[in-house]
C-alpha positions in Angstrom: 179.7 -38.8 -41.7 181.8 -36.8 -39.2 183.8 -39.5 -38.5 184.7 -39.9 -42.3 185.5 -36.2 -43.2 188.2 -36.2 -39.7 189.6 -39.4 -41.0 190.3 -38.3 -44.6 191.1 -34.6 -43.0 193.7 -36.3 -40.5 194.9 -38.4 -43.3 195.7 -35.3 -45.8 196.9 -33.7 -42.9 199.9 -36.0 -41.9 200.7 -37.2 -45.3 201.2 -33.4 -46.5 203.0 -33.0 -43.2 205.2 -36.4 -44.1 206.1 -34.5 -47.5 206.5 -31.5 -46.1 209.4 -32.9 -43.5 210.8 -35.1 -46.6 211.1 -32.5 -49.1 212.4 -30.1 -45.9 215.4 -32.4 -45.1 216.2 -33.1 -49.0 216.7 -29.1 -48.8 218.5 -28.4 -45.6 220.8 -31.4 -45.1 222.6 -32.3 -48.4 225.5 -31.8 -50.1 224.2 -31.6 -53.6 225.3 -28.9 -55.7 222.4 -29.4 -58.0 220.1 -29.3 -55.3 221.2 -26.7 -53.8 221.6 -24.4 -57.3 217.4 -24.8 -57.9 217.4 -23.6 -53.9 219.2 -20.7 -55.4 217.1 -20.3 -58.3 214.2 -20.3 -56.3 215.3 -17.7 -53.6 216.5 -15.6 -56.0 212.6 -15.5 -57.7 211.0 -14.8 -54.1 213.7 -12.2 -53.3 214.0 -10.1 -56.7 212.6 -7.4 -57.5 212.2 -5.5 -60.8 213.7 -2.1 -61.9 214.1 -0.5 -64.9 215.7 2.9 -63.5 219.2 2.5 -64.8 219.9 6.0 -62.4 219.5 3.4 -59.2 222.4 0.8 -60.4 224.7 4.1 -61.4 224.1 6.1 -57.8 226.6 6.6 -55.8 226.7 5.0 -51.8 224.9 7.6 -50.2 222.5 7.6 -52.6 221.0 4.1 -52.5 221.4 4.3 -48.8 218.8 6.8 -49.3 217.3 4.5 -51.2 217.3 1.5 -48.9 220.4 -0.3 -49.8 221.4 -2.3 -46.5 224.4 -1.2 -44.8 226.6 -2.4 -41.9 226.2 -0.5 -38.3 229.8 1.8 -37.2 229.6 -0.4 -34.1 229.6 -3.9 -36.2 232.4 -2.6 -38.2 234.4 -1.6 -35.1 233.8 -5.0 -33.3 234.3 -7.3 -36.8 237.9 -5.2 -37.1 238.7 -7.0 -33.9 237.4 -10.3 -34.6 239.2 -10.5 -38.0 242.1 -8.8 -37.3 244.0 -12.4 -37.5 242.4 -13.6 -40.6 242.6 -10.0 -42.4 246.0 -8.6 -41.5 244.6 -5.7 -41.6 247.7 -2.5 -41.4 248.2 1.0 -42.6 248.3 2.0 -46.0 249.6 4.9 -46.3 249.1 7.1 -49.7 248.5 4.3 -52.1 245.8 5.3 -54.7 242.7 3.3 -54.1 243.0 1.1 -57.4 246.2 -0.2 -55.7 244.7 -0.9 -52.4 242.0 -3.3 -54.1 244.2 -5.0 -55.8 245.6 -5.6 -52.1 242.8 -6.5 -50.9 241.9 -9.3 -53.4 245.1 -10.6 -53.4 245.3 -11.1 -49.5 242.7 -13.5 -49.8 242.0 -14.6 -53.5 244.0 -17.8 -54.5 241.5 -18.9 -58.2 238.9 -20.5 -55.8 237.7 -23.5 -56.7 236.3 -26.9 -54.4 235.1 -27.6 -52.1 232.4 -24.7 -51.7 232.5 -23.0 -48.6 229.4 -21.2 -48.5 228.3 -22.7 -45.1 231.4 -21.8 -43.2 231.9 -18.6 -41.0 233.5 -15.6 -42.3 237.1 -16.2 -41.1 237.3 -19.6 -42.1 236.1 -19.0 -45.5 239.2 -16.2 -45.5 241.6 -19.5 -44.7 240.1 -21.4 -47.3 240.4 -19.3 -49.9 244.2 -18.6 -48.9 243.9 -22.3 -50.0 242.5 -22.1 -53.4 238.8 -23.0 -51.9 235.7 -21.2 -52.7 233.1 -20.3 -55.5 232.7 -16.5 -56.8 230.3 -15.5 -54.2 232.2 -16.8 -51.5 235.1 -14.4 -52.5 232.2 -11.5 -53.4 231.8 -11.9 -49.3 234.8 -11.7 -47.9 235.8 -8.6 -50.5 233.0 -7.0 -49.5 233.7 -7.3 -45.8 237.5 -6.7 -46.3 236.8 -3.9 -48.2 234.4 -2.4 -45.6 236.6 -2.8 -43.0 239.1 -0.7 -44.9 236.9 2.0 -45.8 235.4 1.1 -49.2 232.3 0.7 -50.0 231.3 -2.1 -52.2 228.8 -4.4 -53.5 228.2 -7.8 -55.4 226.5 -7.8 -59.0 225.7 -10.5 -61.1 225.4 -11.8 -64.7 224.5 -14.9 -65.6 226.6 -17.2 -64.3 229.0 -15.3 -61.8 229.0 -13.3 -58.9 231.4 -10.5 -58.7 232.1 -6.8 -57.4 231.8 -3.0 -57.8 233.5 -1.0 -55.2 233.1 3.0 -55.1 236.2 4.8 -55.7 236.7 8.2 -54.1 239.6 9.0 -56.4 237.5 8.3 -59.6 234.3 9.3 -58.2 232.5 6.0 -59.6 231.8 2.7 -59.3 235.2 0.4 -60.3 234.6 -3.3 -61.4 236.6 -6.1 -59.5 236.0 -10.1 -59.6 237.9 -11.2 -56.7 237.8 -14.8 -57.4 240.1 -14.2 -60.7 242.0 -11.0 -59.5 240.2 -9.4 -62.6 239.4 -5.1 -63.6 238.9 -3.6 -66.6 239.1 -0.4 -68.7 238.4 1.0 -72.0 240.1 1.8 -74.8 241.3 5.1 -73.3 242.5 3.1 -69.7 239.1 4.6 -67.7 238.2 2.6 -65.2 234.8 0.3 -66.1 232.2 -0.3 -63.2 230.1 -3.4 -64.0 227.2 -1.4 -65.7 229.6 -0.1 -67.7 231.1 -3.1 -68.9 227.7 -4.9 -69.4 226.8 -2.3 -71.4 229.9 -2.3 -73.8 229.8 -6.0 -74.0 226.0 -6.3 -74.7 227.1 -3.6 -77.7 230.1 -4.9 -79.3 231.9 -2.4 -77.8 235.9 -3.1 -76.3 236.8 -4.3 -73.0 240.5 -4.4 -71.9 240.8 -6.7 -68.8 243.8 -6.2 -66.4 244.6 -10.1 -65.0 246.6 -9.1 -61.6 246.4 -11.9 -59.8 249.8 -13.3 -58.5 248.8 -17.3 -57.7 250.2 -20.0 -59.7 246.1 -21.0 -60.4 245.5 -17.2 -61.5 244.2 -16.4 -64.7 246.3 -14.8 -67.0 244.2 -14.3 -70.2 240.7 -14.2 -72.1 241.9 -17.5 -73.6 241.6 -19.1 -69.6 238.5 -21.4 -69.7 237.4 -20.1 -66.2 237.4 -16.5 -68.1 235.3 -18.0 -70.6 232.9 -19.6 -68.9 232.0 -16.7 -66.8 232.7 -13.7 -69.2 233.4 -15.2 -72.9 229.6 -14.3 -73.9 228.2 -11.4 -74.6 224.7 -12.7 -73.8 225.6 -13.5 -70.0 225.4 -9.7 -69.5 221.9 -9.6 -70.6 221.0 -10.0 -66.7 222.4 -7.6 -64.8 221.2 -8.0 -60.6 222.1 -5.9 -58.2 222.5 -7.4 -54.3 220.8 -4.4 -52.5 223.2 -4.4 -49.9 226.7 -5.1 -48.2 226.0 -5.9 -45.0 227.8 -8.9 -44.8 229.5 -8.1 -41.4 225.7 -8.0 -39.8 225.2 -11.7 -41.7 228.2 -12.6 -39.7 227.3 -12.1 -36.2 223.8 -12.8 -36.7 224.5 -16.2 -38.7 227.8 -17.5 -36.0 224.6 -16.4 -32.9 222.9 -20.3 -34.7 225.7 -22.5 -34.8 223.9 -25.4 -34.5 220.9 -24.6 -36.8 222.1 -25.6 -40.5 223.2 -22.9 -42.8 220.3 -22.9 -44.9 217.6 -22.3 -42.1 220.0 -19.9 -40.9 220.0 -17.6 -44.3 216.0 -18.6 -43.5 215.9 -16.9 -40.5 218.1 -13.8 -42.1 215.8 -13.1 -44.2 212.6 -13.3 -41.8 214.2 -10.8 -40.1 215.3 -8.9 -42.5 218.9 -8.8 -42.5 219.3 -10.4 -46.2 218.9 -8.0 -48.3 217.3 -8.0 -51.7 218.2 -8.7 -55.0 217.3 -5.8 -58.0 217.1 -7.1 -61.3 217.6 -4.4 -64.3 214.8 -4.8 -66.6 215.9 -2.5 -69.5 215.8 -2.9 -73.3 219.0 -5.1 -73.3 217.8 -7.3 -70.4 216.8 -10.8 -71.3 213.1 -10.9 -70.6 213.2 -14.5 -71.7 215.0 -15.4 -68.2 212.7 -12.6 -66.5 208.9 -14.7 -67.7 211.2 -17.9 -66.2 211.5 -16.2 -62.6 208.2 -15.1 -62.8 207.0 -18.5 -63.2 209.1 -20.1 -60.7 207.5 -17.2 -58.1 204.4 -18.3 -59.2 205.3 -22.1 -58.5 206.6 -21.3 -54.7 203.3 -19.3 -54.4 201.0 -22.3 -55.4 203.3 -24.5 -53.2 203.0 -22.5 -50.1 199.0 -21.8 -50.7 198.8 -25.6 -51.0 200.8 -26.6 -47.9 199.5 -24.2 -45.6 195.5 -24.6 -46.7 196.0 -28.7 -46.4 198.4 -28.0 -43.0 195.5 -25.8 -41.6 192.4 -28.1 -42.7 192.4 -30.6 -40.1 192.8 -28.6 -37.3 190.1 -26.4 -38.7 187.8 -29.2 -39.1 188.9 -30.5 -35.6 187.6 -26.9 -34.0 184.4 -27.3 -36.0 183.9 -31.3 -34.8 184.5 -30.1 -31.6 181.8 -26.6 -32.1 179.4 -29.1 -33.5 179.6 -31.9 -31.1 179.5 -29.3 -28.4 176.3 -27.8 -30.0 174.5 -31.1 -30.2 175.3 -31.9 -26.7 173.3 -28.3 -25.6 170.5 -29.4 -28.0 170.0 -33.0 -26.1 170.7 -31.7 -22.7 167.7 -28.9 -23.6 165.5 -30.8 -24.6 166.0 -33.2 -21.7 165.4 -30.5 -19.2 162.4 -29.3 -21.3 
């Protein structure tokens, strides 16, 4: 009988452990972009969390510092400066008003994007490649984000729901300014204020206006609202129903951290960053114009990598529990014999 229950243990042990490895090197070495968009999916429903506070997406830097927002170190700025001073170009300004100097900014790197993705590649290569019209939306989010740090912004990526894009905080406005850096896009209202993201989401969502500035300066650029690219990421109002909030800009941290594993593939790498804590989270706003439809979907899929994980790590931990308790048992009966024996 013991015999048969470490067989069939050993048995579900290795074959969980064969689909385990199988399922692990599907994930971590292909080149699918549909796998790796469910990868995304599913990260995003074990690293979200819920908020309904509206006051948290609208405060300003110091603020969701307080809070807990993830922030690059003085002495990681200082030594990235250095590193990227090649692939930056980074030089004085001067007394340009800060709208101007983001428009720089996007334009130093920003070329449309497009493929191959370059999501895998270290920081200053994925600054080259997007001179070369490379790169998705949240490969240019990145390197803004960095850029923009480096020159004394603070910034941070937002989503809807299908593009990545940015808010920095201007000084001169005193608010948070919307930029996508993969189309060289900002907006304003009818009265030429400034939007920040929130602010746009929420005049879309409403019927409200929305005049976009196109600046960009590449022949690839967009130019219009009638651009496919424009309408694929911003011509419904519905894809600002989801509005989530990367809870922090420490990309420069991501950078050193990531380029100390070259030889580990990218995705165990971003593993890794987020055992330790270095990616940060993702905030979802869960207010009345939110679409709770998508919200029950990521709840589900959390529920699914929970189930998974229970299942893998009870059927991973059976076998050698049953071995201990063989062993126990075997050791016990041996004590009984040799007892009696003696008495």
């Amino acid at each position: 009988m013991k015999t048969v229950c470490l067989r069939s243990t050993r048995l579900v042990f290795f074959g969980n452990l064969a689909l385990l490895l199988a399922v692990s090197s599907l994930l971590f070495f292909h080149k699918s972009q549909i796998v790796r968009s469910h990868l995304v999916e599913y990260r995003d429903a074990l690293t979200t969390y819920l908020s309904s506070d509206r006051e948290l997406f609208a405060a300003p830097p110091a603020e969701l510092v307080r809070r807990g927002f993830r922030i690059d170190s003085l002495a990681t700025i200082d030594a990235s400066r250095l590193r990227l001073a090649r692939a930056t170009a980074i030089f004085e300004y001067g007394h340009k008003d800060d709208i101007e100097l983001i428009k720089e900014i996007v334009l130093s790197f920003s070329r449309g994007g497009g493929t191959p993705p370059t999501y895998y590649l270290p920081l200053s290569d994925k600054i080259t490649e997007a001179r070369l019209g490379h790169g998705f939306c949240s490969d240019h989010v990145e390197i803004f984000l960095a850029l923009s740090e480096l020159r004394g912004f603070f910034a941070r990526e937002v989503q809807n729901e299908v593009h990545s894009f940015a808010d920095f905080f201007s000084p001169v406005h005193s608010k948070w300014i919307w930029v996508d850096p993969l189309f060289a896009i900002m907006a304003t209202d009818e009265r030429g204020s400034y939007l920040s993201s929130l602010e746009i989401r929420d005049r879309r969502v409403s019927g409200l206006p929305v005049r976009y500035q196109f600046f960009g300066t590449a022949d690839n650029s967009v130019r219009s609202e009638t651009d496919s690219r424009f309408k694929r990421t911003y011509g419904e109002s519905s894809f600002f129903r989801r509005y989530v909030l990367t809870y922090g800009n420490n990309v420069l941290t991501e950078m050193e951290q990531t380029e100390a594993m070259p030889i580990l593939p990218w995705e165990i790498r971003q593993l890794l960053l987020y055992g330790r804590g270095t990616k940060p989270r993702f905030v979802y706003l869960t207010d009345s114009l939110a679409d709770h439809a998508e919200i029950d979907t990521a709840r589900r899929r959390l529920r699914v990598l929970v189930l998974v994980a229970a299942y893998f790590t009870v059927s991973l931990a059976l076998y050698p529990l049953v071995c201990l308790a063989l062993r126990f048992a075997n050791r016990n009966d041996f004590r009984f014999a040799h007892d009696r024996k003696v008495s």
